[in-house]
C-alpha positions as CSV (number, residue, x, y, z in Angstrom):
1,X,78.0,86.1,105.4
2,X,82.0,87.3,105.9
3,X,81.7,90.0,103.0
4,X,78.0,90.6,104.7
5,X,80.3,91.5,107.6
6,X,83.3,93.1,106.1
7,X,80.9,95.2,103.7
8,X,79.1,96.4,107.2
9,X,82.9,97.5,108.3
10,X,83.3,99.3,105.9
11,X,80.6,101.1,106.0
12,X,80.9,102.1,109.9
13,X,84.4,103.1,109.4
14,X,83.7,105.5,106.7
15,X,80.9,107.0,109.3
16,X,84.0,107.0,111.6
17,X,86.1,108.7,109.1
18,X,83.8,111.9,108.7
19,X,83.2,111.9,111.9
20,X,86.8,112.4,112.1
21,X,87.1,115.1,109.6
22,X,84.4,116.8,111.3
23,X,85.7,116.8,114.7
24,X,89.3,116.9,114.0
25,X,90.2,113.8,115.3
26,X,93.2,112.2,114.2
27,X,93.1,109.2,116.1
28,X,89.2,108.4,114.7
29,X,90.8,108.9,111.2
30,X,93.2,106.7,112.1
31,X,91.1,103.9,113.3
32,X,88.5,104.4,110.9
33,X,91.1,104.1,108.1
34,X,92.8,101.4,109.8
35,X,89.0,99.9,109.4
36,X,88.7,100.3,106.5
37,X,91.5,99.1,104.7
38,X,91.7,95.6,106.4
39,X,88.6,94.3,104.9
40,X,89.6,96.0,101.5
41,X,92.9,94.3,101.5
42,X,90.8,90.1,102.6
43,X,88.5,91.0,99.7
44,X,90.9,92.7,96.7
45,X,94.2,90.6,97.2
46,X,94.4,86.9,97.6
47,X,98.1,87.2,99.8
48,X,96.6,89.6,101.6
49,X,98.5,88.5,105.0
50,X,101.4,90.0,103.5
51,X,100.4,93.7,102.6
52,X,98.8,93.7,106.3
53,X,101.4,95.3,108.5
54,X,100.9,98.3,106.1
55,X,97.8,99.1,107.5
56,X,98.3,101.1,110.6
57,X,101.0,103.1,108.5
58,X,99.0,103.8,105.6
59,X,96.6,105.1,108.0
60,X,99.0,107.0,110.1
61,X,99.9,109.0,106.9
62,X,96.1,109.3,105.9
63,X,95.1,110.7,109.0
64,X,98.6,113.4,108.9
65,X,97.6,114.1,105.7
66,X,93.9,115.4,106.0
67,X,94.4,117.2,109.0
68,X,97.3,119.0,107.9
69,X,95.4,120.0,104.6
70,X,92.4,120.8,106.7
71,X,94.2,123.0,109.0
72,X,95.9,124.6,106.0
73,X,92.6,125.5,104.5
74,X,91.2,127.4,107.3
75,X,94.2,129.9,107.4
């Protein structure tokens, strides 16, 4: 039922994430990243407790990232 849960997460959060792209949003990348890693990090590590207060930065930098390409390619 919990990787019923997290796989539904998932799922939504990468919805969020183009949404994100689409609209330009860098704080819906950023939650939809943030979304998306958590449940990656319960299911792929077994310490995963540890690696969790690098989720809202690995997000942060995601988000940065893709709109700054984004914005580059439209010049």
């Amino acid at each position: 039922m919990l990787n019923l849960f997290l796989g539904l997460i998932i799922f939504i959060s990468l919805i969020f994430l183009f949404l994100g792209l689409k609209r330009k949003s860098r704080l819906t990348i950023f939650f939809s990243v943030i979304a998306f890693i958590a449940p990656l990090l319960y299911l792929g590590f077994r310490h995963w407790i540890i690696l969790l207060p690098l989720v809202p930065s690995i997000s942060f930098v995601v988000s940065d990232l893709v709109i700054k390409k984004r914005n580059s390619a439209q010049k």
